[in-house]
N, C-alpha and C positions, 0 to 999 in steps of 0.2 A: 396407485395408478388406475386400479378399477374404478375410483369415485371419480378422477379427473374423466373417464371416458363417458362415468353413466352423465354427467352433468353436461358433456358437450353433445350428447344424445337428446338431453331433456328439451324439448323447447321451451327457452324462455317465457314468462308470463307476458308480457311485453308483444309476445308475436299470439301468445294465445288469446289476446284479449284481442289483437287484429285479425286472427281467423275468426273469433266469434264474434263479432259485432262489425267489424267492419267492411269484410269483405262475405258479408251476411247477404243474401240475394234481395231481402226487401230491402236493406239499406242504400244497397248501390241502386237498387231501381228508383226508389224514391229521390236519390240524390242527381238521377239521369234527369229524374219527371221534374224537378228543381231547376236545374240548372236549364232544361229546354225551354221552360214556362219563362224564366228570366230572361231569356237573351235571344231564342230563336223563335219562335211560335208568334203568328201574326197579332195575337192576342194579349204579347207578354205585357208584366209587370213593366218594363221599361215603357211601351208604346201606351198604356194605359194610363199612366204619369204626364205622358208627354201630353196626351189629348185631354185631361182633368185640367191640366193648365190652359191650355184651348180653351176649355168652357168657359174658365175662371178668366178668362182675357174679355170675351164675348159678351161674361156676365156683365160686368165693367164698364163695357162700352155700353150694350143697352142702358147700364144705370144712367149713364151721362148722357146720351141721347135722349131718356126719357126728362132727364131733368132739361135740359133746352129746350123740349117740345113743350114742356108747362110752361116755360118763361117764355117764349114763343106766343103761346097760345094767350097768357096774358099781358100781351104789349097787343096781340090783335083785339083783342076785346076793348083794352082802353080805349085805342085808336078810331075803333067802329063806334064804342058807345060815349065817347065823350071828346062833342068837338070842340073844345080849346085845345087837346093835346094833338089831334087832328090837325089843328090850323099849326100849332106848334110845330110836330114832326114838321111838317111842307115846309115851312119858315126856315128851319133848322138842314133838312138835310138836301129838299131839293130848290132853295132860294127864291122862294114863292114870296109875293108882297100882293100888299094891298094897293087900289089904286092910291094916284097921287102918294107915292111911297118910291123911294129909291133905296136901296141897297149897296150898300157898301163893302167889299171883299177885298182883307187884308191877309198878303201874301210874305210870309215871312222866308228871309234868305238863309235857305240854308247855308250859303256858302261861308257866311258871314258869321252865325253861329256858330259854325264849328271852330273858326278861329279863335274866337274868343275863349 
């Protein structure tokens, strides 16, 4: 009967390895300083994720805007330095002719299209 008592006296290993380690004061601090940095702090882990994808959006776009602004810049160069393509564009997009030249624009029906 005395062993059954001293054993319900003993604390288990189980609890003493949660008094020493777990409920240890640097442990719960650092697991406080963890868990604020993650989830509350204007600064956290989460909000720094969120704006890293931001950049990573922005970078993105700049890449593609930069590459239009090359293809941009060499449709104007043709256009300024070589005038057939010159006469061409005008020809092409804003229905320019030469004299004694008529121009013919064909309109195709959509309506009719889609029928078929």
């Amino acid at each position: 009967m005395d062993n059954l008592i001293k054993d319900i006296k003993k604390p288990s290993s189980g609890f003493r390895f949660l008094r020493k380690y777990v409920l240890n004061k640097y442990v719960i601090t650092i697991t406080v300083f963890l868990v604020w940095m993650t989830f509350f702090d204007s600064t956290s882990f989460l909000v720094i994720n969120e704006l890293n994808g931001e950049i990573k959006k922005y970078e993105e776009q700049l890449d593609y805007y930069k590459k239009e602004y090359q293809k941009n810049d060499n449709f104007y160069k043709k256009l300024m330095f070589n005038k057939s393509e010159r006469e061409k564009f005008a020809r092409e997009n804003y229905f320019m002719k030469k004299k004694n030249e008529e121009i013919f624009i064909l309109v195709v029906d959509s309506a009719n299209s889609v029928k078929k």
